[in-house]
MMTF fields as JSON, N, C-alpha, C and O atoms, coordinates in Angstrom:
{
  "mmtfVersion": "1.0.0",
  "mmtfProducer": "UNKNOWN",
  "numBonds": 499,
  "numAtoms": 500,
  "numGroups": 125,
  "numChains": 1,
  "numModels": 1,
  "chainsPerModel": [1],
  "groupsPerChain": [125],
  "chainIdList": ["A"],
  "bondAtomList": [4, 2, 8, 6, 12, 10, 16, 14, 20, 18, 24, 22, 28, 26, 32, 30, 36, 34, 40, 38, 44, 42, 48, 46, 52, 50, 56, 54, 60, 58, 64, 62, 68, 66, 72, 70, 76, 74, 80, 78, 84, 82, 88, 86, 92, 90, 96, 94, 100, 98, 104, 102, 108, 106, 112, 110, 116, 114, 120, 118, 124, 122, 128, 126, 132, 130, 136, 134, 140, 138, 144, 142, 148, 146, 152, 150, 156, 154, 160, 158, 164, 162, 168, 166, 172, 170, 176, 174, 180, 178, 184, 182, 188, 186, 192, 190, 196, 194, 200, 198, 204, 202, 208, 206, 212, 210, 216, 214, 220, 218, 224, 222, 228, 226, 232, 230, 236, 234, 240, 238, 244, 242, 248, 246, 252, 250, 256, 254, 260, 258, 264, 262, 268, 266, 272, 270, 276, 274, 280, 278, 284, 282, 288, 286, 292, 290, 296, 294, 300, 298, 304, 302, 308, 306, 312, 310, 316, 314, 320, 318, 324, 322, 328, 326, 332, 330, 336, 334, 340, 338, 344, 342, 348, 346, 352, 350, 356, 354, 360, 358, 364, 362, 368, 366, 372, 370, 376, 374, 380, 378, 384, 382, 388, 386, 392, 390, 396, 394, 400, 398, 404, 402, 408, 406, 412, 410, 416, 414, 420, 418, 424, 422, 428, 426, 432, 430, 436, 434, 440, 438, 444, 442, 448, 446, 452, 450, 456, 454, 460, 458, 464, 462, 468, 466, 472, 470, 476, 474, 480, 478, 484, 482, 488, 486, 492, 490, 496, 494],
  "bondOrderList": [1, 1, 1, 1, 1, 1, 1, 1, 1, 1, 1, 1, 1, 1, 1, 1, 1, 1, 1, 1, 1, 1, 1, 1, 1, 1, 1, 1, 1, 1, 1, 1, 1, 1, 1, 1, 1, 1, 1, 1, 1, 1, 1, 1, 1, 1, 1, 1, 1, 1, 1, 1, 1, 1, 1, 1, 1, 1, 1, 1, 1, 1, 1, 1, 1, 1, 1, 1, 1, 1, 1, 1, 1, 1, 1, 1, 1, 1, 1, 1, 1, 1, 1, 1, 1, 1, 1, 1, 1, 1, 1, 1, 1, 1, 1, 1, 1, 1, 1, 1, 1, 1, 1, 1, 1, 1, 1, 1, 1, 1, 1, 1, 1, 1, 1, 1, 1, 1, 1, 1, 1, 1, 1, 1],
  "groupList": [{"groupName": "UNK", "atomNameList": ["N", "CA", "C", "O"], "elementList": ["N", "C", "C", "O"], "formalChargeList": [0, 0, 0, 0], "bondAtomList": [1, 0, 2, 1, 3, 2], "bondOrderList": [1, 1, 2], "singleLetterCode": "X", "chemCompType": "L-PEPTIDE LINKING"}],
  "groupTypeList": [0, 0, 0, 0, 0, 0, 0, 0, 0, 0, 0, 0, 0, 0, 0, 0, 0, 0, 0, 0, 0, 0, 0, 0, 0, 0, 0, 0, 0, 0, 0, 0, 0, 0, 0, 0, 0, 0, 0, 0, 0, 0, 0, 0, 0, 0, 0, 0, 0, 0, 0, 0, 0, 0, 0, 0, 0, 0, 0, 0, 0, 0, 0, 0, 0, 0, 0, 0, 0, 0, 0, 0, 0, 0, 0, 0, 0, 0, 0, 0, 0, 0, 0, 0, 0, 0, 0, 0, 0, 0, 0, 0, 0, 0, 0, 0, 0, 0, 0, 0, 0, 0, 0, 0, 0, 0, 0, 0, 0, 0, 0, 0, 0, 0, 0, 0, 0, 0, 0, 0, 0, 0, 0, 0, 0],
  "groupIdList": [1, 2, 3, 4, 5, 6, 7, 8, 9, 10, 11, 12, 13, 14, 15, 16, 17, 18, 19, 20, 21, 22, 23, 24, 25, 26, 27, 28, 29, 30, 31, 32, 33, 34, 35, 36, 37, 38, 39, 40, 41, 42, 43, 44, 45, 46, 47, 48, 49, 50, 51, 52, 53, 54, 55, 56, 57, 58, 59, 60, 61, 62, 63, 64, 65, 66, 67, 68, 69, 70, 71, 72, 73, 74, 75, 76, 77, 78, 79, 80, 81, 82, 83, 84, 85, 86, 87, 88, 89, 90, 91, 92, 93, 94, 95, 96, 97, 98, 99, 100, 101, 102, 103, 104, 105, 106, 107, 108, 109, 110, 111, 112, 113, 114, 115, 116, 117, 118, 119, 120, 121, 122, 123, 124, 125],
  "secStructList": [7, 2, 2, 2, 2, 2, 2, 2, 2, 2, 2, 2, 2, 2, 2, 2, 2, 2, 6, 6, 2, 2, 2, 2, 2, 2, 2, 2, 2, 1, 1, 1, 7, 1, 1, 7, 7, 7, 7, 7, 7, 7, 7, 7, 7, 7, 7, 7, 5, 6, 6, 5, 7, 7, 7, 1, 4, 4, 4, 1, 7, 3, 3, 3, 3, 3, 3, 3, 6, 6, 3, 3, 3, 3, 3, 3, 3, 3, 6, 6, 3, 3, 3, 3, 3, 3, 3, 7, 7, 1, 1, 1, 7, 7, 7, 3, 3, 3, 3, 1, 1, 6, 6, 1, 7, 3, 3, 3, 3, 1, 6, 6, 7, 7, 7, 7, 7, 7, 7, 7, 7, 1, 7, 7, 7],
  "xCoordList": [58.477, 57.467, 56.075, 55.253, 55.94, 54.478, 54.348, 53.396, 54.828, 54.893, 55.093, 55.176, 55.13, 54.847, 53.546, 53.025, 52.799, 51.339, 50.567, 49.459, 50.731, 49.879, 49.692, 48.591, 50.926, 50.891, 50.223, 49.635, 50.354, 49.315, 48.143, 47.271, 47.692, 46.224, 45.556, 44.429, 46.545, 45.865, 45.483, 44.427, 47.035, 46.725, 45.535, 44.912, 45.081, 43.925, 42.989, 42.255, 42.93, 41.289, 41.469, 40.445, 42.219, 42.086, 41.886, 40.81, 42.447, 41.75, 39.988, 39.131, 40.054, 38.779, 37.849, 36.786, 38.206, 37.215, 36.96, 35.918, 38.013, 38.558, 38.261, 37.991, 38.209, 37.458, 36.529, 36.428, 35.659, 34.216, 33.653, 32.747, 34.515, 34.434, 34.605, 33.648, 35.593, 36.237, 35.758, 35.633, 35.355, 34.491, 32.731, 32.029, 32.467, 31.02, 31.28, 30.501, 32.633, 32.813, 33.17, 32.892, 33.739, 34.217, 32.392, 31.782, 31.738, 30.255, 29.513, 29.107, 29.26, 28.569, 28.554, 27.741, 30.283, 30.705, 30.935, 30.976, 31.115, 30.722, 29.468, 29.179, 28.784, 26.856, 25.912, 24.75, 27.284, 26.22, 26.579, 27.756, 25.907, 26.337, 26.812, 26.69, 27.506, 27.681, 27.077, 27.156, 26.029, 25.15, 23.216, 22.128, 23.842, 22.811, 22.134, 22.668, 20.709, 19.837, 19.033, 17.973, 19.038, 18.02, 16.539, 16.167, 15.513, 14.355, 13.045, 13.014, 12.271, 11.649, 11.028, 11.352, 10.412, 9.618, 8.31, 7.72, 7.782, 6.36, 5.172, 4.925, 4.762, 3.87, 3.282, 3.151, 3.033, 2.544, 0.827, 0.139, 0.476, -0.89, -2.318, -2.197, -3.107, -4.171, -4.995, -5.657, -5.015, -6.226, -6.981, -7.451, -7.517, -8.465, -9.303, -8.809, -10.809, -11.222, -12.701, -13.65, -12.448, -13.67, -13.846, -14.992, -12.48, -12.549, -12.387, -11.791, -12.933, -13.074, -11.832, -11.739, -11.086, -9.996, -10.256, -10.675, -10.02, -10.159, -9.537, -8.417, -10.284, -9.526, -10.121, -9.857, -11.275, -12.111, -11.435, -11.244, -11.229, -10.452, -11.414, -10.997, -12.368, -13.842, -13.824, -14.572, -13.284, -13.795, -12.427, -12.187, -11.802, -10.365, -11.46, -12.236, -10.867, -11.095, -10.926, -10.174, -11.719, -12.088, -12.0, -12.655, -10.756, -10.302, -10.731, -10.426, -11.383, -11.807, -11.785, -12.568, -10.787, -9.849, -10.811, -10.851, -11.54, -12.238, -12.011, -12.21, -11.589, -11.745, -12.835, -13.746, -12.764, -14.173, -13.88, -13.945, -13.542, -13.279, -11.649, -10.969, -11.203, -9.905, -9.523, -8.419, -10.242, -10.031, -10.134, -10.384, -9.836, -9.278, -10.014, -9.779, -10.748, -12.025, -11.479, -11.579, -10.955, -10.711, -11.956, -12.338, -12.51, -13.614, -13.39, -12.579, -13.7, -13.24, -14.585, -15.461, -14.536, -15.772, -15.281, -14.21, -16.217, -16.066, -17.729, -18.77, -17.211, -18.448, -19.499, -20.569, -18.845, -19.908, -20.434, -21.155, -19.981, -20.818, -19.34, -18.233, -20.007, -19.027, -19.013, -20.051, -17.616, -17.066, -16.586, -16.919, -15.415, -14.932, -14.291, -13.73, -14.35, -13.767, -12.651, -12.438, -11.977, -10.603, -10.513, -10.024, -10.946, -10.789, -9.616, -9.598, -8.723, -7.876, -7.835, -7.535, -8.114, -7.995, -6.956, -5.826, -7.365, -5.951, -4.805, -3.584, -5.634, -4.476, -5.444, -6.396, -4.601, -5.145, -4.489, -3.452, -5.137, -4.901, -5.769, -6.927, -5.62, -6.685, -7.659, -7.048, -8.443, -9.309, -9.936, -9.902, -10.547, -11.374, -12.939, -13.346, -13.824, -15.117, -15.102, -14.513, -15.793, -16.85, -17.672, -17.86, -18.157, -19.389, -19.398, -18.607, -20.453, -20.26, -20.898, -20.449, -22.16, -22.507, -23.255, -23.951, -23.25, -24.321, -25.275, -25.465, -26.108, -27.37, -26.995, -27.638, -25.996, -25.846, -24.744, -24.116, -24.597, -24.241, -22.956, -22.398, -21.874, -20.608, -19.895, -20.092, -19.017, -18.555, -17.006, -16.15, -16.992, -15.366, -14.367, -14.585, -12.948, -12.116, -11.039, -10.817, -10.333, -9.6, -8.536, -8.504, -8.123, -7.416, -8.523, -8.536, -9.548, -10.201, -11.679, -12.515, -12.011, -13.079, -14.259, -13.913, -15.513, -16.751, -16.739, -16.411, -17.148, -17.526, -18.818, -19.76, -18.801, -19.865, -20.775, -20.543, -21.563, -22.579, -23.115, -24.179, -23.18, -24.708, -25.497, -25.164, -26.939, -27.855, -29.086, -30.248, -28.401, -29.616, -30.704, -30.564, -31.923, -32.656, -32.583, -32.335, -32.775, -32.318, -33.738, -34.177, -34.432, -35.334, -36.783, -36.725, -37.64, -38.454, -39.856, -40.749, -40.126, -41.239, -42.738, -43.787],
  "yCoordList": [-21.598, -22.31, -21.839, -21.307, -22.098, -21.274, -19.619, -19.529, -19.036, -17.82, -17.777, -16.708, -18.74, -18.959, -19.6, -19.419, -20.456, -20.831, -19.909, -19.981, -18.992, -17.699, -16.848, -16.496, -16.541, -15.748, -16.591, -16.033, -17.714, -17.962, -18.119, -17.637, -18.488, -18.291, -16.93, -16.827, -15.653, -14.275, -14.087, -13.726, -14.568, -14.232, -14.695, -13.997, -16.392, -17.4, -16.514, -16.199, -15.822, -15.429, -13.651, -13.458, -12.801, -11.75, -12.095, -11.563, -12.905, -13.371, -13.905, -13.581, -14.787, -15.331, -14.11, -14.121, -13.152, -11.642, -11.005, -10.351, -10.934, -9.119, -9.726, -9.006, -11.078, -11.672, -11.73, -11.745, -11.769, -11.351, -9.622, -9.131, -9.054, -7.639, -7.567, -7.161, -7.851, -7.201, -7.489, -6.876, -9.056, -9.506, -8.794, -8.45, -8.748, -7.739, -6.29, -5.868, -5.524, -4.526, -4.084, -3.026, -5.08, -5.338, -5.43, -4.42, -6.529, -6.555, -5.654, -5.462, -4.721, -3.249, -1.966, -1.162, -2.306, -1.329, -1.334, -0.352, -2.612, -3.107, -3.252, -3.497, -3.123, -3.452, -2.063, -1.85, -1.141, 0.444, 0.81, 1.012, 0.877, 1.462, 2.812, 3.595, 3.194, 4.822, 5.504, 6.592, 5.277, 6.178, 6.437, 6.399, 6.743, 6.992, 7.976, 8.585, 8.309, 9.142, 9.73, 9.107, 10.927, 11.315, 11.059, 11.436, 10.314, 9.831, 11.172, 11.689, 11.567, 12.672, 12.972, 12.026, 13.744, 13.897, 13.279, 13.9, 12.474, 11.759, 12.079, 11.374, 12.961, 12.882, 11.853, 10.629, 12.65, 10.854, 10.844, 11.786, 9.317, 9.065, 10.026, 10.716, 9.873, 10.629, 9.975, 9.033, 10.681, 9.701, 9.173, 9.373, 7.977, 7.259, 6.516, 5.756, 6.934, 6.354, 5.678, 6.231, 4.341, 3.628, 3.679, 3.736, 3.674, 3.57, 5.022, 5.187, 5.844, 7.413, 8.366, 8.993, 8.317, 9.613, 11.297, 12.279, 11.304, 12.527, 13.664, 13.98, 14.474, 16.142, 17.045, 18.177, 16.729, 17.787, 17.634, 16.691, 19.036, 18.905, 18.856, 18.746, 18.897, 18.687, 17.649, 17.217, 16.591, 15.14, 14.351, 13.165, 15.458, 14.727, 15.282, 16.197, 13.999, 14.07, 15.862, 16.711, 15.909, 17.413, 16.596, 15.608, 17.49, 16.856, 18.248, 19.372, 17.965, 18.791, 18.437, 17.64, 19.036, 18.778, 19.65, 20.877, 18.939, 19.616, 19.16, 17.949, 19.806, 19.441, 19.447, 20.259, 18.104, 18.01, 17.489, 16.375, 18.959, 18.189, 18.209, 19.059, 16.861, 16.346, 15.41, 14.915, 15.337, 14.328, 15.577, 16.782, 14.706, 15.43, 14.388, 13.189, 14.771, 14.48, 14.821, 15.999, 13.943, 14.643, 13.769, 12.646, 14.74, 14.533, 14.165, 14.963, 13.179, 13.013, 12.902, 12.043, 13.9, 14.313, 14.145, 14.635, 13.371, 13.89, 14.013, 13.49, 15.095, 15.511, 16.41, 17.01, 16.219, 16.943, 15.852, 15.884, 14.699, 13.357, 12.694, 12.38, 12.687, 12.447, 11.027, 10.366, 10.415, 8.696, 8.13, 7.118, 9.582, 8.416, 9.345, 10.399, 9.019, 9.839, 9.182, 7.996, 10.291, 9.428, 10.246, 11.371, 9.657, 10.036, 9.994, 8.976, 10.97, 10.597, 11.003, 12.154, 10.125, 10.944, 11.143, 10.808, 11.932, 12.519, 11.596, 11.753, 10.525, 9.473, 8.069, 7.671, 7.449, 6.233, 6.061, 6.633, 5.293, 5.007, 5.681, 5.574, 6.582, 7.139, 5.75, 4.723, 5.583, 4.702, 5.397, 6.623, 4.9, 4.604, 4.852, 4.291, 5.716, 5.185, 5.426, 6.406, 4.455, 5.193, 3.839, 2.883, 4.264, 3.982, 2.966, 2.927, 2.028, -0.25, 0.324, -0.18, 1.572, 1.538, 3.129, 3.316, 3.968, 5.676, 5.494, 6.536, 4.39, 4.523, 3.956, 4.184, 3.298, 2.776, 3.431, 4.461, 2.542, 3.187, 3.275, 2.903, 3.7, 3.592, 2.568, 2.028, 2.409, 0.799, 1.368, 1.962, 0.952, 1.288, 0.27, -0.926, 1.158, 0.227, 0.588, 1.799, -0.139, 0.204, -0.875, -2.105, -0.404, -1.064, -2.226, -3.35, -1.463, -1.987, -2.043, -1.512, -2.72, -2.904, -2.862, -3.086, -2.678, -2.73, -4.519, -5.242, -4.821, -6.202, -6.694, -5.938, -7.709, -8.296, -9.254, -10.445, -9.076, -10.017, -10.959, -10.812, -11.872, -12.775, -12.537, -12.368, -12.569, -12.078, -13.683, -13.61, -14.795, -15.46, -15.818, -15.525, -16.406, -16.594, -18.041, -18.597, -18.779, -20.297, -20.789, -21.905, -19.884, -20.361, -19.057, -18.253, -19.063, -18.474, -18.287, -19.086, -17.633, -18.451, -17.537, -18.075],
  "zCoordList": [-8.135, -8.848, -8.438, -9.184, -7.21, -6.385, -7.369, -8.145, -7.313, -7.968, -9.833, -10.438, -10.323, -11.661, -11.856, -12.956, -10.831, -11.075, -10.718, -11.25, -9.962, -9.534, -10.8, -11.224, -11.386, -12.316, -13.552, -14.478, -13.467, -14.932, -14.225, -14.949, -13.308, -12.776, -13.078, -13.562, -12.667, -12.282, -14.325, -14.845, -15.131, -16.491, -17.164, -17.964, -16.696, -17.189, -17.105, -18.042, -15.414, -14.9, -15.86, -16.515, -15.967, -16.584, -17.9, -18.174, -19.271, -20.06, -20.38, -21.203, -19.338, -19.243, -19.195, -19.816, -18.528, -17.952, -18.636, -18.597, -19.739, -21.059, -22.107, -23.068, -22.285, -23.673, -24.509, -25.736, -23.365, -23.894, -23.981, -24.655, -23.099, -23.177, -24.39, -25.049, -24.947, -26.545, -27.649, -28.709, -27.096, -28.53, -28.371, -29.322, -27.33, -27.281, -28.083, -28.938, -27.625, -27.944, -29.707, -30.272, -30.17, -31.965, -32.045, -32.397, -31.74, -32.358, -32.849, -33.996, -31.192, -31.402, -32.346, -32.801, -32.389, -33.207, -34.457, -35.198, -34.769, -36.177, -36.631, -37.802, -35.827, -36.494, -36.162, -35.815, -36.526, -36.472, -37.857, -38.155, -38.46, -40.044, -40.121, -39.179, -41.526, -41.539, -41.801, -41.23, -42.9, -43.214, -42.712, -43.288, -41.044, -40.243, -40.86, -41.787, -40.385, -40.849, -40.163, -40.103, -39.442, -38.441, -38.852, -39.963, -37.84, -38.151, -37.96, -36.843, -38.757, -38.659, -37.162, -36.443, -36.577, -35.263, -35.53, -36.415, -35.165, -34.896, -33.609, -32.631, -33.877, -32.746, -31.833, -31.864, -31.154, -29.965, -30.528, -30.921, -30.372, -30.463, -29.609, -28.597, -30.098, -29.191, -28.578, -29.014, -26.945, -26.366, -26.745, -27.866, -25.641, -26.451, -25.259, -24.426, -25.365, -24.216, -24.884, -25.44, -24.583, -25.39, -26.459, -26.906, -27.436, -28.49, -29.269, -30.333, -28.633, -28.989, -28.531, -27.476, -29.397, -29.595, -28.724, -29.335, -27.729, -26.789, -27.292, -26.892, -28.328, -28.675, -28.34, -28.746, -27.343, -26.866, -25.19, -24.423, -25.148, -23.469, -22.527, -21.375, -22.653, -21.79, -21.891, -21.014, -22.629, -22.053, -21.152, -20.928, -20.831, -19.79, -18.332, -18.059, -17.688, -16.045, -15.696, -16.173, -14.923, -14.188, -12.706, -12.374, -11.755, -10.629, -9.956, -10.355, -9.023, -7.373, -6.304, -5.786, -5.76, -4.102, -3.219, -3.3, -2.416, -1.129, 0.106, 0.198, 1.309, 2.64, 3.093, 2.927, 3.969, 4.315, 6.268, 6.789, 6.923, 8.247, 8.028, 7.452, 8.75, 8.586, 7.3, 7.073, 6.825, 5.312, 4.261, 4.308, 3.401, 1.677, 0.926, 1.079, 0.259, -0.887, -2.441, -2.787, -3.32, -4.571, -5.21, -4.884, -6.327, -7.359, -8.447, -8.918, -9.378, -10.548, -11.568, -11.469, -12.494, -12.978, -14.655, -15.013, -15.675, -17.081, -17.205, -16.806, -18.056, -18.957, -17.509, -17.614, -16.565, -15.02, -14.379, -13.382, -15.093, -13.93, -13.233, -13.671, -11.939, -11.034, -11.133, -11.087, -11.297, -11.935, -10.284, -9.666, -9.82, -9.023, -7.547, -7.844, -6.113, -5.218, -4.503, -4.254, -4.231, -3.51, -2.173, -2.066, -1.393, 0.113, 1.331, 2.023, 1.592, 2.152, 3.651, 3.97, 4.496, 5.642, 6.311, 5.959, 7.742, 8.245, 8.76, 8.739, 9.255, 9.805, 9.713, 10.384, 8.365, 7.726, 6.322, 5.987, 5.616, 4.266, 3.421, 3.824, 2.019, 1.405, 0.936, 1.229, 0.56, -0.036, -1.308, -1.203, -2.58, -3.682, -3.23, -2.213, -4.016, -3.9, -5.644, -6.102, -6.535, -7.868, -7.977, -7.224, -9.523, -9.443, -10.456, -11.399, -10.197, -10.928, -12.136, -13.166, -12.397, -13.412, -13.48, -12.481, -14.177, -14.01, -13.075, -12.447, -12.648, -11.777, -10.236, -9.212, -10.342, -9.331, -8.234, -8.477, -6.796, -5.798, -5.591, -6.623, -4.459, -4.38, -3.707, -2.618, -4.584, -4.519, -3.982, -4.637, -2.541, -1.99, -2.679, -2.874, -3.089, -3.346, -2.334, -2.294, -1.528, -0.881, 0.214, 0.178, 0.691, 2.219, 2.283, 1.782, 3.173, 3.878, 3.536, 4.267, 2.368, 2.116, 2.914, 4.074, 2.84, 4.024, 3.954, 3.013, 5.099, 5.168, 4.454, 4.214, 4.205, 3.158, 4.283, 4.075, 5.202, 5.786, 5.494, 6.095, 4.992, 4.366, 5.551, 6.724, 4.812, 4.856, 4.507, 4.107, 4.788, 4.621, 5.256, 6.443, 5.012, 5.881, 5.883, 4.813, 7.002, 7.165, 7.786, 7.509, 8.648, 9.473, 9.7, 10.63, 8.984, 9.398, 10.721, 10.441, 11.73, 12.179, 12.189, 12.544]
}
């Protein structure tokens, strides 16, 4: 008897398992039609930076790798104005420098940001 409830247990749980296999498997294969149609080649979209479609290769990033010492300096330049530097030194984390706006100064992005001081005055004499 022990050995006739095993065997409908092992049959219950292999049913329960292969059931949904089969009925997933009838689905798939029934919901592909026959008269497939190869879809033409589509090119991919064209850059686009600020709205403006990039087909002039002068306006992609211009990258310049310089050693400087023990660190590695890459340049990231469009149009010849330098946007943004990535500084990696020899033993550390590389860090981010570019720039908040064309006139203004370099703004680290990184690990380890520069510390921010306040600077107030509370008491003059």
């Amino acid at each position: 008897m022990k050995s006739t409830v095993m065997q409908n247990l092992k049959l219950t749980a292999l049913l329960m398992f292969t059931m949904p296999l089969l009925l997933t498997s009838n689905i798939i294969f029934a919901a592909q039609p026959n008269d497939l149609e190869l879809l033409e080649q589509v090119q991919p979209p064209p850059k686009v930076i600020d709205g403006e479609a990039l087909e002039d290769p002068a306006l992609e990033p211009q990258i310049t790798i310089r050693k400087k010492g023990a660190e590695t300096i890459e340049e990231y330049r469009i149009n010849g104005e330098m946007y943004m530097m990535k500084v990696t030194p020899e033993h550390g984390v590389p860090y981010y420098l570019h720039k908040e706006d064309s006139n203004g100064g370099w703004v680290n992005i990184g690990p380890n940001p520069p510390l921010s001081v306040p600077k107030w005055i509370i008491f003059r004499f």
